[in-house]
C-alpha positions in Angstrom: 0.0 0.0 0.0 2.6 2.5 0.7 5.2 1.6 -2.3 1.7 2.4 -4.3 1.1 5.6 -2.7 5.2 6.3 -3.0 4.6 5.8 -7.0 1.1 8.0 -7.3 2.1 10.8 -5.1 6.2 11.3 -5.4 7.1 9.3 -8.6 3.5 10.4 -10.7 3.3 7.0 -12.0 0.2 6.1 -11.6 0.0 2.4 -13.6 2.8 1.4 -11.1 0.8 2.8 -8.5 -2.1 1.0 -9.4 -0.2 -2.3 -10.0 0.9 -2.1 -6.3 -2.2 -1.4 -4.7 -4.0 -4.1 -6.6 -1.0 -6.4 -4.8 -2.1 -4.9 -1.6 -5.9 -5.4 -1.9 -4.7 -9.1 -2.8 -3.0 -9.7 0.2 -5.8 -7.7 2.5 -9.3 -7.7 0.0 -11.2 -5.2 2.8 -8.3 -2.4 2.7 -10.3 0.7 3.1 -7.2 3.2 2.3 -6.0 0.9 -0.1 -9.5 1.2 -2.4 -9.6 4.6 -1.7 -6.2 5.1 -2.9 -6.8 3.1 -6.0 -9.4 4.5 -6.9 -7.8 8.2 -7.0 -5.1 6.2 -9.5 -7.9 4.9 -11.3 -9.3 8.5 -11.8 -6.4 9.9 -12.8 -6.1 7.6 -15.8 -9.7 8.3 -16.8 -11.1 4.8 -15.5 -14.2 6.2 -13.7 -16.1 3.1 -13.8 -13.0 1.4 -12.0 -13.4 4.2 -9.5 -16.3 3.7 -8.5 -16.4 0.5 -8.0 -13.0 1.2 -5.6 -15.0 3.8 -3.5 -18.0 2.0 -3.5 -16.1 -1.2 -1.9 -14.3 1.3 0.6 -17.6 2.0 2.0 -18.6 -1.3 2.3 -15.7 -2.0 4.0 -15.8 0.7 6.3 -19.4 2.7 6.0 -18.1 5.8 8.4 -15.0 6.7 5.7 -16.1 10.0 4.8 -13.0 10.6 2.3 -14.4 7.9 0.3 -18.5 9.1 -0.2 -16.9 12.5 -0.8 -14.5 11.1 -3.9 -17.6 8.8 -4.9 -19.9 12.2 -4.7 -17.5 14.3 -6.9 -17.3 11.2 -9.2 -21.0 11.5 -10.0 -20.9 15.5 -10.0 -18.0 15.2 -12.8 -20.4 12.9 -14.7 -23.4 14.6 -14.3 -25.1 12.1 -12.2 -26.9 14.6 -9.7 -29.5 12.3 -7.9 -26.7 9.6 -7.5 -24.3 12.3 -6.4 -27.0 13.9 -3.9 -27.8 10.2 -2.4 -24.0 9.9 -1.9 -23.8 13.1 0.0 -27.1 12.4 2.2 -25.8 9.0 3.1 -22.5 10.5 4.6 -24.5 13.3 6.0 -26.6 10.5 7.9 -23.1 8.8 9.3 -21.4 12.3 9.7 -23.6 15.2 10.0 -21.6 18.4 10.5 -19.1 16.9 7.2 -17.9 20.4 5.9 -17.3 18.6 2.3 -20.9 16.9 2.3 -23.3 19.7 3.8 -21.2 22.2 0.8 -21.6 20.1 -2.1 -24.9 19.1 -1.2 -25.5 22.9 -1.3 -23.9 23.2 -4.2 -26.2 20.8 -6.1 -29.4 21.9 -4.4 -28.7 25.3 -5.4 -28.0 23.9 -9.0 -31.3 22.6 -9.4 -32.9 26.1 -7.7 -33.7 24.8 -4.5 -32.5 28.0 -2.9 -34.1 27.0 0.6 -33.0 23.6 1.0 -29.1 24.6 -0.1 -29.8 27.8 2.2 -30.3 25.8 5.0 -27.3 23.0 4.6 -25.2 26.3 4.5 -26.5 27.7 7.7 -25.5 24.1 9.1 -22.5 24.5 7.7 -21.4 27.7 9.4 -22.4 27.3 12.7 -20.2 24.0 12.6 -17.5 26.4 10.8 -17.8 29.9 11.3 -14.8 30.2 9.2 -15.9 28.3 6.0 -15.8 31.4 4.0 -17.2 29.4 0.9 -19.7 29.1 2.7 -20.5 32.3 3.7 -20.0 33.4 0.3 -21.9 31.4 -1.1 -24.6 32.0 1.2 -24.3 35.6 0.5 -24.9 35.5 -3.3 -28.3 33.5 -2.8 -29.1 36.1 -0.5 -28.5 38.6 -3.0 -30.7 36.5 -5.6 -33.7 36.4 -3.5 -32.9 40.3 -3.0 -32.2 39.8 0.8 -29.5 42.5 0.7 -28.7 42.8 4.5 -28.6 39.0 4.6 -25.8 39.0 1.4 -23.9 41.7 3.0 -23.8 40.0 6.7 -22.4 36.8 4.7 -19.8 38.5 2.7 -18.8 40.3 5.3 -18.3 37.0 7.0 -16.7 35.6 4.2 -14.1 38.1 4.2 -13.7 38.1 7.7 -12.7 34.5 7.1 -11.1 35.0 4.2 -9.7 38.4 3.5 -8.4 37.8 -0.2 -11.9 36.5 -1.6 -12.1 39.1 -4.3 -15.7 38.5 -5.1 -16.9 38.9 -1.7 -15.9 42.1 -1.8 -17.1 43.3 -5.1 -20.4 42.0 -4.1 -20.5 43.9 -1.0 -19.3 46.6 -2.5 -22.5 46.8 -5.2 -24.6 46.4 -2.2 -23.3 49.0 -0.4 -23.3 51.4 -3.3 -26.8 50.5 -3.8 -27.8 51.4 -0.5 -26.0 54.9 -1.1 -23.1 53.9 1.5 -20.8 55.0 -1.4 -17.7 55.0 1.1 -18.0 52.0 2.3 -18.7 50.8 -1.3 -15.3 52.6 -2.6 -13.3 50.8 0.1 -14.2 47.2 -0.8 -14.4 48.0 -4.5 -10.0 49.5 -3.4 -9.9 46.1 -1.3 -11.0 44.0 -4.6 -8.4 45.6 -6.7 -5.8 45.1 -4.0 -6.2 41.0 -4.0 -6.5 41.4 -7.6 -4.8 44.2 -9.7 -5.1 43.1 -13.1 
């Protein structure tokens, strides 16, 4: 397991990598680690069906792996497999309920499909188990703005950057709100701050 690991991440050869690991999983079939580290190999040589069927044994083996629903849920995202992507993330949400990576991309998709509420609500989970998630925040903040809650949007920017100083868009959000709300000072300064982070 290791030499495999040794060949992915420090060598970048990944058929060696996955030649080892397969030797591992040989020698100990119900290797959580060992699947889940095949099955990164196996996705970065484009074998998504292999994948899944690595992550989806790693979670049979050990059901509370969180690393491993979260790889499986980005595997369905990449394909566009929402509802099996969204079961993925529910079922680790059910095992782990704060998961930072889980409660976000669940979001993420609910917010896809316009179910502003529902990916509302798994990002208020998400910051009071991380006040500092300043995706979060952010993200709360422009679904704010799109239901025209404007002193919601400019509490969660201002909570994004508090987290996260250098999120550009944060502050040029906040800095159209502002200006809307005739606070044109206020607006200049995070309109200055935006530039700062990012000149070009």
């Amino acid at each position: 397991h290791l030499l495999g690991r040794i060949y992915f991440q420090g060598k970048k050869q990944p058929q060696a990598a996955a030649e080892a690991l397969a030797k591992a999983l040989k020698l100990k079939p119900d290797f959580p680690e060992a699947l889940n580290d095949l099955a990164e190999v196996y996705l970065t040589q484009g074998k998504s069906a292999e994948a899944e069927e690595a992550l989806k044994r790693a979670i049979q083996v050990d059901p509370e792996r969180e690393d491993s629903y979260v790889h499986l849920a980005k595997l369905y995202v990449a394909r566009r497999e929402v509802p099996r992507a969204v079961t993925t993330y529910e079922r680790l949400l059910a095992v782990r309920p704060t998961n930072a990576d889980a409660l976000f991309g669940l979001a993420m998709l609910y917010e896809g499909r316009g179910e502003d509420k529902a990916a509302r609500d798994l990002l208020l989970r998400l910051t009071k188990a991380n006040p500092k998630h300043a995706d979060a925040w952010y993200q709360m903040g422009r679904l704010a703005e799109r239901n025209n809650d404007l002193l919601e949007a400019a509490y969660a920017y201002r909570q994004a950057i508090a987290a996260k100083p250098n999120l550009v868009d944060a502050h040029y959000n906040l800095g159209f709100i502002l200006k809307s709300q005739g606070k044109l000072g206020e607006a200049e300064q995070e309109f200055l701050e935006a530039i700062r982070y990012r000149p070009e």
